[in-house]
DSSP file (Angstrom, degrees, kcal/mol; ACC not computed):
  #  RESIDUE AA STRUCTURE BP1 BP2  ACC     N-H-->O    O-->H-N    N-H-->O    O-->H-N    TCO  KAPPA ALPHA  PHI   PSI    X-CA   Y-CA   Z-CA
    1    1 A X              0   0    0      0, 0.0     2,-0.3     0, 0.0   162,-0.2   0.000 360.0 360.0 360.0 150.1   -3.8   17.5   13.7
    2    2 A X  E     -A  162   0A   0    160,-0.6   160,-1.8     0, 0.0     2,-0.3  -0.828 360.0-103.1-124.7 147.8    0.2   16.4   14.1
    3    3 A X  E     -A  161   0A   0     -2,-0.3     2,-0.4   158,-0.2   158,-0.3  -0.398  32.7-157.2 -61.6 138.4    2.4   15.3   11.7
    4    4 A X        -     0   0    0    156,-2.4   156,-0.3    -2,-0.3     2,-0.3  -0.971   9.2-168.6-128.2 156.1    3.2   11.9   11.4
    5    5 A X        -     0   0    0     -2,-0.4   156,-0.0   156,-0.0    -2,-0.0  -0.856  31.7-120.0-140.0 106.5    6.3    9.9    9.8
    6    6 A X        -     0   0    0     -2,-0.3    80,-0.1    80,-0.2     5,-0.0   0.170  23.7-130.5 -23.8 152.3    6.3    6.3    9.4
    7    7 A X  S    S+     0   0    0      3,-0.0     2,-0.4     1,-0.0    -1,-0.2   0.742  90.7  81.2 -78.1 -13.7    9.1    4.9   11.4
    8    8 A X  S >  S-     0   0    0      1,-0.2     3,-1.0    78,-0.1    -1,-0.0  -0.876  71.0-155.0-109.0 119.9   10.7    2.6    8.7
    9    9 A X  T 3  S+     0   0    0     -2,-0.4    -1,-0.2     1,-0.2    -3,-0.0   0.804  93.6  68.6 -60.9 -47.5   13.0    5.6    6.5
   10   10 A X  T 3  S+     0   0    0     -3,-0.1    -1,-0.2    77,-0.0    -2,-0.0   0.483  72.0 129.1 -28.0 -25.5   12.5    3.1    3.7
   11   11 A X    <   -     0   0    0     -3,-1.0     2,-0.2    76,-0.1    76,-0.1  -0.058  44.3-158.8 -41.4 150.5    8.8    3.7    3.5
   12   12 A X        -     0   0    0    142,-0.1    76,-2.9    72,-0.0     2,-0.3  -0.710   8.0-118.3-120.4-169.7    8.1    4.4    0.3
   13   13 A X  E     -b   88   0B   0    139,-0.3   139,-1.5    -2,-0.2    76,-0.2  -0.798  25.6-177.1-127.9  70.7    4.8    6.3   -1.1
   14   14 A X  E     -bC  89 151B   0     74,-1.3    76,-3.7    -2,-0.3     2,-0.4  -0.310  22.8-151.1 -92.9 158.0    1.9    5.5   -3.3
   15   15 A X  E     +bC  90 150B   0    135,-2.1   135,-2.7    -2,-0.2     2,-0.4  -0.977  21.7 170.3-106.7 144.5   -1.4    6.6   -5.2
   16   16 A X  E     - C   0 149B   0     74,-1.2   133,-0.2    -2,-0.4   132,-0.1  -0.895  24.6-137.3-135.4 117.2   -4.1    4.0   -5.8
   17   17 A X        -     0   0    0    131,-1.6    18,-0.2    -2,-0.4    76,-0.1  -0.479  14.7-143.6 -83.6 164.7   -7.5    5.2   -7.1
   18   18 A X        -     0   0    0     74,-0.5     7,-0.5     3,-0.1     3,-0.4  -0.359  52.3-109.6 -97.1  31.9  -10.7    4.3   -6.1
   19   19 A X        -     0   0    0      1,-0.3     5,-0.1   129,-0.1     6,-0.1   0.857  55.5 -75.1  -0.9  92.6  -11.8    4.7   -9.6
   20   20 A X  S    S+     0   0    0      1,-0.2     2,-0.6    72,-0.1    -1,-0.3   0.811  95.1 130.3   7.9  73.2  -13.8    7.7   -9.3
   21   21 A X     >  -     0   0    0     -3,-0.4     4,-6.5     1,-0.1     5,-0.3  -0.913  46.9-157.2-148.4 137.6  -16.5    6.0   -7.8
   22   22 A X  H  > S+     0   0    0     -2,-0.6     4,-0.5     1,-0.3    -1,-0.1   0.608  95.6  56.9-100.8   2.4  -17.8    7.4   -4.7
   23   23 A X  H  > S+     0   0    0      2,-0.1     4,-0.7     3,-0.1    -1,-0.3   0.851 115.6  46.0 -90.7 -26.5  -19.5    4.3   -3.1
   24   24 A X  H  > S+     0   0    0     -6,-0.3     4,-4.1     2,-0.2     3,-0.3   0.931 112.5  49.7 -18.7 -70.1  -15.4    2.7   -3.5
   25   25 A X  H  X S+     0   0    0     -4,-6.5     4,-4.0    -7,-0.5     5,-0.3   0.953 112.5  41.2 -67.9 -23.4  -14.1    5.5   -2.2
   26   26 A X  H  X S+     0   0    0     -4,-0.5     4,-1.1    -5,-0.3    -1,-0.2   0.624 111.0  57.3 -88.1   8.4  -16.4    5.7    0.9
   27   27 A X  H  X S+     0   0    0     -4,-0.7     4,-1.4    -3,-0.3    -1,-0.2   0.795 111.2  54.3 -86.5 -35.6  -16.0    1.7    1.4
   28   28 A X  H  X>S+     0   0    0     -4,-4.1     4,-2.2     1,-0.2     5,-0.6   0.998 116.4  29.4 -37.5 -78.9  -12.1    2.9    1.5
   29   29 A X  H  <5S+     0   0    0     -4,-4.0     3,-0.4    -5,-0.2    -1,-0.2   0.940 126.5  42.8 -70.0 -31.4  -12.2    5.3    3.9
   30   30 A X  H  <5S+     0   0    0     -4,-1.1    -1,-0.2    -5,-0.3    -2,-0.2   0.974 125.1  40.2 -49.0 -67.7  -15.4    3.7    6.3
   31   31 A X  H  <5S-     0   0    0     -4,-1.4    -1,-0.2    -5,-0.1    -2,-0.2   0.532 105.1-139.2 -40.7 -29.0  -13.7    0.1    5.8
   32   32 A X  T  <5 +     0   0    0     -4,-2.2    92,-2.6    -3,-0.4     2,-0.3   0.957  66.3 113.3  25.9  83.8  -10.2    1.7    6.2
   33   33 A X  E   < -F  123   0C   0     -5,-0.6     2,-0.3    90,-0.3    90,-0.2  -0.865  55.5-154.2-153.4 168.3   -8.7   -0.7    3.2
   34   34 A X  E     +F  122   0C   0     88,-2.1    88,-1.5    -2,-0.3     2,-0.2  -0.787  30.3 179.3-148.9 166.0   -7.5    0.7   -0.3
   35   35 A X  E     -F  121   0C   0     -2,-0.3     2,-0.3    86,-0.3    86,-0.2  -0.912  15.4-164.6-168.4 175.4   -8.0   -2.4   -2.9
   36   36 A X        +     0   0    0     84,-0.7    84,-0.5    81,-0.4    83,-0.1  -0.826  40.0  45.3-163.2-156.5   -7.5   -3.0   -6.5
   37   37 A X        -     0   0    0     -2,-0.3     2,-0.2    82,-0.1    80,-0.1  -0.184  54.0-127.7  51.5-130.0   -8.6   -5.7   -9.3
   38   38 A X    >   -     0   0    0      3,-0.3     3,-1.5    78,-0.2    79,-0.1  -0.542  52.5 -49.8 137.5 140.1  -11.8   -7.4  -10.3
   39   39 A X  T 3  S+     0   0    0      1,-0.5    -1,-0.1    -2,-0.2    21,-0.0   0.529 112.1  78.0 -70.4 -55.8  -13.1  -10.4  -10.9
   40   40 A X  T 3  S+     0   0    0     20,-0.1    -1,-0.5     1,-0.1     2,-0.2   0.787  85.9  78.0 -34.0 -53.8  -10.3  -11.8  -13.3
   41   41 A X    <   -     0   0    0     -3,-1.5    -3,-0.3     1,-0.2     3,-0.1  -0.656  63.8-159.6-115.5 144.6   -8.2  -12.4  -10.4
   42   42 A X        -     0   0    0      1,-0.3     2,-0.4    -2,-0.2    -1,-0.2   0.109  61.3 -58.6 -76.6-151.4   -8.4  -15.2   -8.0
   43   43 A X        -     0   0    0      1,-0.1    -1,-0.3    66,-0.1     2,-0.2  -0.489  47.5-159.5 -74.0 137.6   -6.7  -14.7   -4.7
   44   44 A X        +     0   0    0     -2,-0.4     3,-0.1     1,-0.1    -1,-0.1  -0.750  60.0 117.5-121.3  61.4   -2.2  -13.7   -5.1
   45   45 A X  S    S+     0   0    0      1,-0.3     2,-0.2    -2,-0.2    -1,-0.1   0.754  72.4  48.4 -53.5 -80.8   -1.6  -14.7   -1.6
   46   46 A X  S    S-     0   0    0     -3,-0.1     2,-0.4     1,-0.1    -1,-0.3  -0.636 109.4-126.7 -42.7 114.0    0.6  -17.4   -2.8
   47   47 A X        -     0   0    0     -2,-0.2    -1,-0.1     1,-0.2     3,-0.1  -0.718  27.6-167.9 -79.2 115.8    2.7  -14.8   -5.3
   48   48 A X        -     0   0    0     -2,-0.4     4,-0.3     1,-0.1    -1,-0.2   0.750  40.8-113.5 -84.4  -4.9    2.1  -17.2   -8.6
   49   49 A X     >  -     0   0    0      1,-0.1     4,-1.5     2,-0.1    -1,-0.1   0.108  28.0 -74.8  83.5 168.1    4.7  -14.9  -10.4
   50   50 A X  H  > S+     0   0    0      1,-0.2     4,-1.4     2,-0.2     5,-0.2   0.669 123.1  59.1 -79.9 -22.7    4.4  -12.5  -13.2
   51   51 A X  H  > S+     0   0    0      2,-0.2     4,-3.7     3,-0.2     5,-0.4   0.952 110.0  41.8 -51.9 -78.2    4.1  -14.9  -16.0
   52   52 A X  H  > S+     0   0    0     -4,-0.3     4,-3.0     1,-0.2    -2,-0.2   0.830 108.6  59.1 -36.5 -55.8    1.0  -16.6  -14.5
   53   53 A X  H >X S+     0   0    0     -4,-1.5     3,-2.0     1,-0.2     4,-0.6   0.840 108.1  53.0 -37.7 -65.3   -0.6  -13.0  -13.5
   54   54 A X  H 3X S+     0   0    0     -4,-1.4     4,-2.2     1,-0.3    -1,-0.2   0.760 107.3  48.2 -89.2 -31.4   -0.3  -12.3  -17.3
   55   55 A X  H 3X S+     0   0    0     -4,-3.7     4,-1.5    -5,-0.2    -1,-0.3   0.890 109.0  53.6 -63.8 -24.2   -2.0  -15.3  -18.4
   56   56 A X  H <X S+     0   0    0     -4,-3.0     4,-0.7    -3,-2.0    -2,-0.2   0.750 112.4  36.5 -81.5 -27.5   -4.4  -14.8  -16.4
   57   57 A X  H  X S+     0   0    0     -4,-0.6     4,-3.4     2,-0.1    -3,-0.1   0.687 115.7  63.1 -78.6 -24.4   -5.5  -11.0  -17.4
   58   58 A X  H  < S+     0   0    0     -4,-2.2     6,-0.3    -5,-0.2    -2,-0.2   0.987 114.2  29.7 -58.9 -38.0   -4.6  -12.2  -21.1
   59   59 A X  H >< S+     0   0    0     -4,-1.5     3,-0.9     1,-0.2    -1,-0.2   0.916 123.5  48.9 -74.0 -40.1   -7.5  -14.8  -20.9
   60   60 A X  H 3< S+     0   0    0     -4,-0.7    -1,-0.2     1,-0.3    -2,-0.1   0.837 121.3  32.4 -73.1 -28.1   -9.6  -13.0  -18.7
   61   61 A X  T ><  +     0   0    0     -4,-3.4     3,-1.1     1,-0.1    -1,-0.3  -0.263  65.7 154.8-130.0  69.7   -9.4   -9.8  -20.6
   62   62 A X  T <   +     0   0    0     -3,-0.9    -1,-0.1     1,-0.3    -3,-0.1   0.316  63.2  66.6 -76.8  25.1   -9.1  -10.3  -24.1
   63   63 A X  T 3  S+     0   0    0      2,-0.1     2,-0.4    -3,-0.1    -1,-0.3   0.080  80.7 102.2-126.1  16.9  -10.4   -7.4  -25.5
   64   64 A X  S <  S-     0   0    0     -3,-1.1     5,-0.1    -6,-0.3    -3,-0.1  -0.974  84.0-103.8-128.7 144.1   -7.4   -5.1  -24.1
   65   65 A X     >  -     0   0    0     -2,-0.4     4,-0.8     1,-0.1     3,-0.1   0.227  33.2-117.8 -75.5 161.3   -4.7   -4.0  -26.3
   66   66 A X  T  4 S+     0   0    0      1,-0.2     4,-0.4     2,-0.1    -1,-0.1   0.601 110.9  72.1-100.2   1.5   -1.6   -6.3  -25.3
   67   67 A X  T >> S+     0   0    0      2,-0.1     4,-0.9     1,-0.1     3,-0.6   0.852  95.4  59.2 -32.3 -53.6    0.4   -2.8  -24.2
   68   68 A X  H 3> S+     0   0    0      1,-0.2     4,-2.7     2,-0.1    -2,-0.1   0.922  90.6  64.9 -40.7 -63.6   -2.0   -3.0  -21.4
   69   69 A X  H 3X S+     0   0    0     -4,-0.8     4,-2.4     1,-0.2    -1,-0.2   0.751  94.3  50.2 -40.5 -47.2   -1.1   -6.1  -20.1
   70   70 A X  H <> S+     0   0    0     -3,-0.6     4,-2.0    -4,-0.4    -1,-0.2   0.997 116.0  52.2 -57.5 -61.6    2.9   -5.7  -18.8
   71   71 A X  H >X S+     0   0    0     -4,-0.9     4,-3.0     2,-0.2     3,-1.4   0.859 106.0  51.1 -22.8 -72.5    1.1   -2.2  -16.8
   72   72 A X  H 3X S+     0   0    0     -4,-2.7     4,-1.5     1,-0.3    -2,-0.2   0.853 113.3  48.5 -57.0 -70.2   -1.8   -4.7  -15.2
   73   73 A X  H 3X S+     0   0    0     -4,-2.4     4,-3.3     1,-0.2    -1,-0.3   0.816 106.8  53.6   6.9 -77.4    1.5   -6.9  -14.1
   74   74 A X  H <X S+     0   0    0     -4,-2.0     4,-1.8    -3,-1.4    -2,-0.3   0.926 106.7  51.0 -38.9 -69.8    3.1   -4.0  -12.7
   75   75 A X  H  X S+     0   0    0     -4,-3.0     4,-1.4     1,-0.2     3,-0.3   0.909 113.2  47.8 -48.6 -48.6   -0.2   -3.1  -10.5
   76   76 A X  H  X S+     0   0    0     -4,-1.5     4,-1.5     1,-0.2    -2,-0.2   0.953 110.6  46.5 -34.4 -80.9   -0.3   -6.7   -9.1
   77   77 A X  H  X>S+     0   0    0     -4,-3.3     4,-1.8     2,-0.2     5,-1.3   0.654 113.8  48.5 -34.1 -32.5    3.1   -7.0   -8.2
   78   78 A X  H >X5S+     0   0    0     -4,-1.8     2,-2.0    -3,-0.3     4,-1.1   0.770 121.8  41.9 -89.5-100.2    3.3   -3.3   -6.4
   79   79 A X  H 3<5S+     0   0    0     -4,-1.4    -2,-0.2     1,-0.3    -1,-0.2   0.323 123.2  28.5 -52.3  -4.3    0.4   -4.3   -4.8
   80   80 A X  H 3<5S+     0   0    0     -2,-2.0    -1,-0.3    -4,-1.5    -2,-0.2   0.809 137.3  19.0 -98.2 -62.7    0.7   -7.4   -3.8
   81   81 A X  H <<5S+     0   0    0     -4,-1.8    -3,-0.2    -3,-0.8    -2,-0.2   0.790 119.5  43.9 -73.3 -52.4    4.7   -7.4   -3.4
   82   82 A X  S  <<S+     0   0    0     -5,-1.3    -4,-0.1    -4,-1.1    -3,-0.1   0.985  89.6  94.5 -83.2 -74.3    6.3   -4.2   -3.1
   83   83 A X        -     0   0    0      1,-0.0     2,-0.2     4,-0.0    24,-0.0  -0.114  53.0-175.4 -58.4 153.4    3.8   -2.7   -0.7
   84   84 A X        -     0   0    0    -72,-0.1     2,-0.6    19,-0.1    21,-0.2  -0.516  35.2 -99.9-136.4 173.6    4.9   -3.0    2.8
   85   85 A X  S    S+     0   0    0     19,-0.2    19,-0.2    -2,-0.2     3,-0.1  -0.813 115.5  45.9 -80.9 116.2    2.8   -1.9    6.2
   86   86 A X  S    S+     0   0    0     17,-1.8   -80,-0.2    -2,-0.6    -1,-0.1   0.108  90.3 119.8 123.5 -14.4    4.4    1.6    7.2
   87   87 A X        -     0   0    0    -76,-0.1    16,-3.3    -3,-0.1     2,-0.7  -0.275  63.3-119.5 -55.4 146.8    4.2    2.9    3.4
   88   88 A X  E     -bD  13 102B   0    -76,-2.9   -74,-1.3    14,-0.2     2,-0.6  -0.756  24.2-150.7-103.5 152.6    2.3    5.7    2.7
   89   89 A X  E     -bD  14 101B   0     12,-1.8    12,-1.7    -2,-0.7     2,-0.5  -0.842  12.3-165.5-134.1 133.9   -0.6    6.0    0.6
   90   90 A X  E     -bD  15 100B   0    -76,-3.7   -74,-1.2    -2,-0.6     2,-0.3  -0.780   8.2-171.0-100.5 124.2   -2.2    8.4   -1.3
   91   91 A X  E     - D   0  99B   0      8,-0.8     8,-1.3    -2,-0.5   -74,-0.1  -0.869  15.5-146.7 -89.3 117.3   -6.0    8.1   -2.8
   92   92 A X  E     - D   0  98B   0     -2,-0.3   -74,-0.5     6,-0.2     2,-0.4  -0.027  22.3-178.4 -62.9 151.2   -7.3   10.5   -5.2
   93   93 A X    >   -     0   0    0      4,-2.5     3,-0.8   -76,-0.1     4,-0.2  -0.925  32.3 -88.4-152.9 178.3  -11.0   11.1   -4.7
   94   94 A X  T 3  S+     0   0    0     -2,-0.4     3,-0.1     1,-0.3     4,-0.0  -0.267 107.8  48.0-111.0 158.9  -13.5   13.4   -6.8
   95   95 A X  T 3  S-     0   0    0      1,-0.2    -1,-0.3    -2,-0.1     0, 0.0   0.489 129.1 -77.7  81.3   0.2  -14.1   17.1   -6.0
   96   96 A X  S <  S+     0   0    0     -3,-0.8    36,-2.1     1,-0.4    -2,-0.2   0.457  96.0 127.0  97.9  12.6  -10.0   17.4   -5.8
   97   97 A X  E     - E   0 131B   0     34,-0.2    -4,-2.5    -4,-0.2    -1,-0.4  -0.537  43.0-157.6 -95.7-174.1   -9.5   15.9   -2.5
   98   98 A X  E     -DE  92 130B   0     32,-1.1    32,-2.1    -6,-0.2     2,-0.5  -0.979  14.9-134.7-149.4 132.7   -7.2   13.0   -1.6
   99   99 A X  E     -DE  91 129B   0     -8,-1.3    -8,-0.8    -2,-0.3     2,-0.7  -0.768  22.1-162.1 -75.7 119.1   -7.3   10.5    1.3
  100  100 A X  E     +DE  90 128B   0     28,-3.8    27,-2.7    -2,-0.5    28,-2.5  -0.900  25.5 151.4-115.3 126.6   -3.5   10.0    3.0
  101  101 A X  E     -DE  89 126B   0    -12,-1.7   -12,-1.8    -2,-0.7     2,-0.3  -0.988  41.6-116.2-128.7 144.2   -3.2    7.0    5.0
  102  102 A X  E     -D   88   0B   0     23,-1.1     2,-0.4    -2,-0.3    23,-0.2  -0.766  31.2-122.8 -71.3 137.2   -0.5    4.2    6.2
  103  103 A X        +     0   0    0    -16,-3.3   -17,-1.8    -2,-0.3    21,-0.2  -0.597  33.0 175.5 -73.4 143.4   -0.9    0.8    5.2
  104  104 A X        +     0   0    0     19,-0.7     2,-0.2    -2,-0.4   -19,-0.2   0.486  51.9  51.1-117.6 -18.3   -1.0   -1.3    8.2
  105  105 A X  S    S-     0   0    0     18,-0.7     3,-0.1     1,-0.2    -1,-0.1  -0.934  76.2 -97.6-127.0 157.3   -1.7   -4.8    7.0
  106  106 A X        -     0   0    0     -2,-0.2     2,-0.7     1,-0.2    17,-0.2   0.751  55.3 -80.6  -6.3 179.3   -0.7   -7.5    4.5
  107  107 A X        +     0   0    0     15,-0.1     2,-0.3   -27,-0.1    15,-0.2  -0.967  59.1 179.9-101.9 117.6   -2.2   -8.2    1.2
  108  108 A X        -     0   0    0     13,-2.8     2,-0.4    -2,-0.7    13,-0.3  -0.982  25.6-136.1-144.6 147.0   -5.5  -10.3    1.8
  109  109 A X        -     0   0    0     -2,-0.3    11,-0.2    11,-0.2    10,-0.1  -0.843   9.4-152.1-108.6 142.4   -7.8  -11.6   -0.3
  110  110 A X    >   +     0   0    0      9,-0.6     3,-2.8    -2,-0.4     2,-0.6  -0.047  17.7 175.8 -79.0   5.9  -11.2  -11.1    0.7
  111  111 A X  T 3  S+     0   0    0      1,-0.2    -1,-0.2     8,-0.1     8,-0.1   0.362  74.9  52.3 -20.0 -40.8  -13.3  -14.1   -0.9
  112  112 A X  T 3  S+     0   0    0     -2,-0.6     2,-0.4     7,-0.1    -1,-0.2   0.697  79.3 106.5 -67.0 -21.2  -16.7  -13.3    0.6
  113  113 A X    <   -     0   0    0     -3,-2.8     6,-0.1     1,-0.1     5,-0.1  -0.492  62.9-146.9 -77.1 126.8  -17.0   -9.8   -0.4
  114  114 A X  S    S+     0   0    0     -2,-0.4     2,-0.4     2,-0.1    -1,-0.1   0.836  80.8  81.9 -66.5 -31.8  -19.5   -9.3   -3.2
  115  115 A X        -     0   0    0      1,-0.1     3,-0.1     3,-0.1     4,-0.1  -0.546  64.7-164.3 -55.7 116.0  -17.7   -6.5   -4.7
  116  116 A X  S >  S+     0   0    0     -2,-0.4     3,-1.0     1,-0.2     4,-0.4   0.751  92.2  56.4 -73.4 -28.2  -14.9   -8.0   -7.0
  117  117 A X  T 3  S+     0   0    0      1,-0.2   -81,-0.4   -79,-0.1    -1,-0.2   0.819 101.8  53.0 -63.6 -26.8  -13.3   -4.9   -7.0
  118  118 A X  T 3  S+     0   0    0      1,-0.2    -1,-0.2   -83,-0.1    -2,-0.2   0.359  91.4  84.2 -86.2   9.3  -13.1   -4.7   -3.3
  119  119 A X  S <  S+     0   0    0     -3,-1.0    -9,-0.6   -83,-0.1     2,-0.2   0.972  73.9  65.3 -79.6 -33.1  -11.2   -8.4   -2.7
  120  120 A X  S    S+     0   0    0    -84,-0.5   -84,-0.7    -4,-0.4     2,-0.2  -0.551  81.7 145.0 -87.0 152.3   -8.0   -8.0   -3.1
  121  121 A X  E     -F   35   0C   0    -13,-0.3   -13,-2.8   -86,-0.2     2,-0.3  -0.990  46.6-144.0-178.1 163.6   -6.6   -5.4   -0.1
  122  122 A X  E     -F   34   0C   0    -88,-1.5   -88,-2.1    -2,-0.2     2,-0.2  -0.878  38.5-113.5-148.2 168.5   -4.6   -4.1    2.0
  123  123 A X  E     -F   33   0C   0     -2,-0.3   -19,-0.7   -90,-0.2   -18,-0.7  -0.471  36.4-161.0-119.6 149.4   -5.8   -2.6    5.6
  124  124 A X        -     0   0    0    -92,-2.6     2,-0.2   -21,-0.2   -21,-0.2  -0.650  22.5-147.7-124.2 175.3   -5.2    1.7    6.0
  125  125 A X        -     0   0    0    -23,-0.2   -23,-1.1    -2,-0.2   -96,-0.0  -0.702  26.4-137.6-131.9  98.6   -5.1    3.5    8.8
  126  126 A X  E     +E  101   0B   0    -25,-0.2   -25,-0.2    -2,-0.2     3,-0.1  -0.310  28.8 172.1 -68.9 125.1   -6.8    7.1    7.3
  127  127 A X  E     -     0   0B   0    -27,-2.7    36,-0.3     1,-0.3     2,-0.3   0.758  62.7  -8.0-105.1 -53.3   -4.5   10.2    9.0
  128  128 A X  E     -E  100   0B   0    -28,-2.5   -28,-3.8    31,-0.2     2,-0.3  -0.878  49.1-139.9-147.7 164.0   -6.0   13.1    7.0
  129  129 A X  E     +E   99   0B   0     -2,-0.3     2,-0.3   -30,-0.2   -30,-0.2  -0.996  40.6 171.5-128.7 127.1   -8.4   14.0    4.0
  130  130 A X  E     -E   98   0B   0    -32,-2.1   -32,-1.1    -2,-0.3     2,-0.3  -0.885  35.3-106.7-141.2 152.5   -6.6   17.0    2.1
  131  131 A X  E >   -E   97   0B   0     -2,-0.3     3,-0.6   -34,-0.2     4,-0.4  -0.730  29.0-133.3 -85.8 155.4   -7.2   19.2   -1.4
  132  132 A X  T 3  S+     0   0    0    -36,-2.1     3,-0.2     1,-0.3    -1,-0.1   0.541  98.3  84.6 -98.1   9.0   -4.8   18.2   -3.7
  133  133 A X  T 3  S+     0   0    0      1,-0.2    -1,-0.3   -37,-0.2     4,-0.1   0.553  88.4  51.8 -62.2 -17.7   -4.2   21.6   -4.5
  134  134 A X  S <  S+     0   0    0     -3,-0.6    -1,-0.2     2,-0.1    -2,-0.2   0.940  86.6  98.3 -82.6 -23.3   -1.5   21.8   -1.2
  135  135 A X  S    S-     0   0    0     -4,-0.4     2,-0.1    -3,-0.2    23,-0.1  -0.480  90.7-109.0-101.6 126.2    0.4   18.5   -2.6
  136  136 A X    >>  -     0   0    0      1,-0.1     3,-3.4     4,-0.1     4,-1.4  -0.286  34.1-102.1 -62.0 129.6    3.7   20.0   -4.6
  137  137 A X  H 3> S+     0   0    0      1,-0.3     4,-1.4     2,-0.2     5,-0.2   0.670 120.8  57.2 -37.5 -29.4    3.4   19.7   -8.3
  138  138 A X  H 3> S+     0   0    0      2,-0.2     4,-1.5     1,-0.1    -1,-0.3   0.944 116.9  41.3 -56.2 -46.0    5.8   16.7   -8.9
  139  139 A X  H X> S+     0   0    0     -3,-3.4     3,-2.0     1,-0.2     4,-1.8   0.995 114.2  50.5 -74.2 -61.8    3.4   14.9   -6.3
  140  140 A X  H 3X>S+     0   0    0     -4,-1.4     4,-1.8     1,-0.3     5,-0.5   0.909 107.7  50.3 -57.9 -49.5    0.2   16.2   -7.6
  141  141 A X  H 3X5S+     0   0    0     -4,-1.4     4,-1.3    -5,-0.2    -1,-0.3   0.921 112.0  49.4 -34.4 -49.4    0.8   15.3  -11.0
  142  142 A X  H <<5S+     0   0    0     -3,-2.0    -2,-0.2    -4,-1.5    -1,-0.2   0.979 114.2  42.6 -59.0 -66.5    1.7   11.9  -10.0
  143  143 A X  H  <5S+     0   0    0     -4,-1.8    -2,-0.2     1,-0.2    -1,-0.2   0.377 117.4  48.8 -82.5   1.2   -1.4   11.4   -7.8
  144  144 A X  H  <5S+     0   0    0     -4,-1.8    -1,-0.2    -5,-0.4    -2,-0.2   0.624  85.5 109.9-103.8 -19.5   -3.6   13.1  -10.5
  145  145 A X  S  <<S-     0   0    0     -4,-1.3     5,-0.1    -5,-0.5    -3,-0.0  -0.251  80.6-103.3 -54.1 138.7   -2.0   10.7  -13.7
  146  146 A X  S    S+     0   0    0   -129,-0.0    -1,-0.1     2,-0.0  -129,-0.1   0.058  74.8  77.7 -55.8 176.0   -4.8    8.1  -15.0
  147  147 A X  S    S-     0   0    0      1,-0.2  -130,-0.2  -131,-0.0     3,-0.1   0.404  78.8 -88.4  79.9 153.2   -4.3    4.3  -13.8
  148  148 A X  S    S+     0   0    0      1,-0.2  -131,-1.6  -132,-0.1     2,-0.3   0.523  94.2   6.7 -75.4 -44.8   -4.8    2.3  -11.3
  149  149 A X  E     -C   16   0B   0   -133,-0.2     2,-0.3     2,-0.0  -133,-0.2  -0.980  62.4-174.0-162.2 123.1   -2.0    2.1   -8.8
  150  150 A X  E     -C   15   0B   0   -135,-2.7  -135,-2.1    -2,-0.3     2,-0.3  -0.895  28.8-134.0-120.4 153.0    1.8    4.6   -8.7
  151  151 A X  E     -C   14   0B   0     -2,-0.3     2,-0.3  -137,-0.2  -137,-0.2  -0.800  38.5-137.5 -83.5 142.0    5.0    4.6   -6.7
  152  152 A X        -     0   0    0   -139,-1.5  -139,-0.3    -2,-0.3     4,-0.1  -0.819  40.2 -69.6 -95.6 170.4    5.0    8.3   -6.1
  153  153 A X    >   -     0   0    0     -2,-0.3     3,-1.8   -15,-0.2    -1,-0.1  -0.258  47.5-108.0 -64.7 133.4    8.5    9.8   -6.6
  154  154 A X  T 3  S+     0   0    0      1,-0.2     3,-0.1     3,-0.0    -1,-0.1  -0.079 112.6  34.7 -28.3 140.4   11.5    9.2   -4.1
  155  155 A X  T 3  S+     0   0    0      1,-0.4     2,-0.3    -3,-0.1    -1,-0.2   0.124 104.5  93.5  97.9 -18.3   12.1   12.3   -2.2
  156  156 A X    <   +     0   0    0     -3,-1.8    -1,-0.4    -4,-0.1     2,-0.2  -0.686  38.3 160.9-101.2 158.5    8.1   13.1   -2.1
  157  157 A X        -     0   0    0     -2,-0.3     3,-0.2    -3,-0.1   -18,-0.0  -0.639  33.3-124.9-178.5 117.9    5.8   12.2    0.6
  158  158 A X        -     0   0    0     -2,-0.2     2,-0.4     1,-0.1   -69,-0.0   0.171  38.7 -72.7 -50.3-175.4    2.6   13.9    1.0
  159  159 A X        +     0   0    0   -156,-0.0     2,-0.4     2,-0.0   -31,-0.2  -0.642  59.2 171.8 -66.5 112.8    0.8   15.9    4.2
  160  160 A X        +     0   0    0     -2,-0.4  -156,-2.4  -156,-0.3     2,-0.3  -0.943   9.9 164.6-136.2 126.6   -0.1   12.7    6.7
  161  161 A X  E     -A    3   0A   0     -2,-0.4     2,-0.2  -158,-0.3  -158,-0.2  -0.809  23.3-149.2-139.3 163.1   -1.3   13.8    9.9
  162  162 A X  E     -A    2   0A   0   -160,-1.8  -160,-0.6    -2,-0.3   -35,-0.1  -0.959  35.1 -88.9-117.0  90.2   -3.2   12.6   13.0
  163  163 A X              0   0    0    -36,-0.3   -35,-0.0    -2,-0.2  -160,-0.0   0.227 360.0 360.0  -7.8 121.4   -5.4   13.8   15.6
  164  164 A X              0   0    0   -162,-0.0    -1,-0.2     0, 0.0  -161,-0.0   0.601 360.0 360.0 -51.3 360.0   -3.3   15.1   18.6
């Protein structure tokens, strides 16, 4: 294995679980895609802007506390907006390991795929699978923290490596 460093200094660094579900996480890494949502949302190709997203989880999920809602915003937007191709990304995965990848594609919505969790995406290219016991406590914290989708902190950026 080699180190790698995105080329764009700007990259920034995220976690997005596969909510501890181990056929998710191995459609992640097989598929090489990280994803997020569920059936509440159509396709955010078009970015409808953060009002609409939040009419659309209020109606769709009314039985979550209305705290929730600005977060569930938040995920959209990073994912949809904010993440870029050359970012890295961190998914947490059960038994204490973690997948580190760069995003390499876009945001695309998937419309044929039966999993609702799996439409929404962005394309990975998987460098290493690591325990999260090496990743420095600021990071690890970060990439261990409940919810769905983090920036990890400026100044961190996990182990992402390559085959020589």
């Amino acid at each position: 294995m080699s180190t790698f460093e995105p080329d764009d200094d700007k990259a920034q660094s995220w976690r997005v679980r596969a909510w501890n579900d181990d056929a998710v996480e191995q459609r992640f890494l097989k598929e090489d895609l990280i994803a997020i949502g569920g059936p509440e949302m159509p396709d955010v190709s078009v970015w409808p802007g953060d009002e609409s997203i939040l009419r659309t989880l209020r109606t769709a999920l009314p039985e979550r506390p209305e705290r929730a809602f600005p977060v569930f915003v938040r995920y959209w937007r990073c994912f949809r907006i904010d993440m870029r191709p050359g970012d890295v990304v961190v998914v947490p995965m059960r038994r204490s390991r973690a997948a580190v990848g760069v995003i390499v594609g876009d945001y695309r919505f998937q419309a044929d795929e039966d999993d609702p969790y799996l439409r929404h995406r962005r394309q990975v290219r998987w460098t290493a699978e690591i325990d999260r016991s090496v990743l420095d406590d600021r990071l690890r914290k970060v990439v261990n923290a409940p919810g769905t989708l983090a920036r990890l902190p400026s100044g961190t950026r996990p182990i992402v490596s390559v085959e020589a």
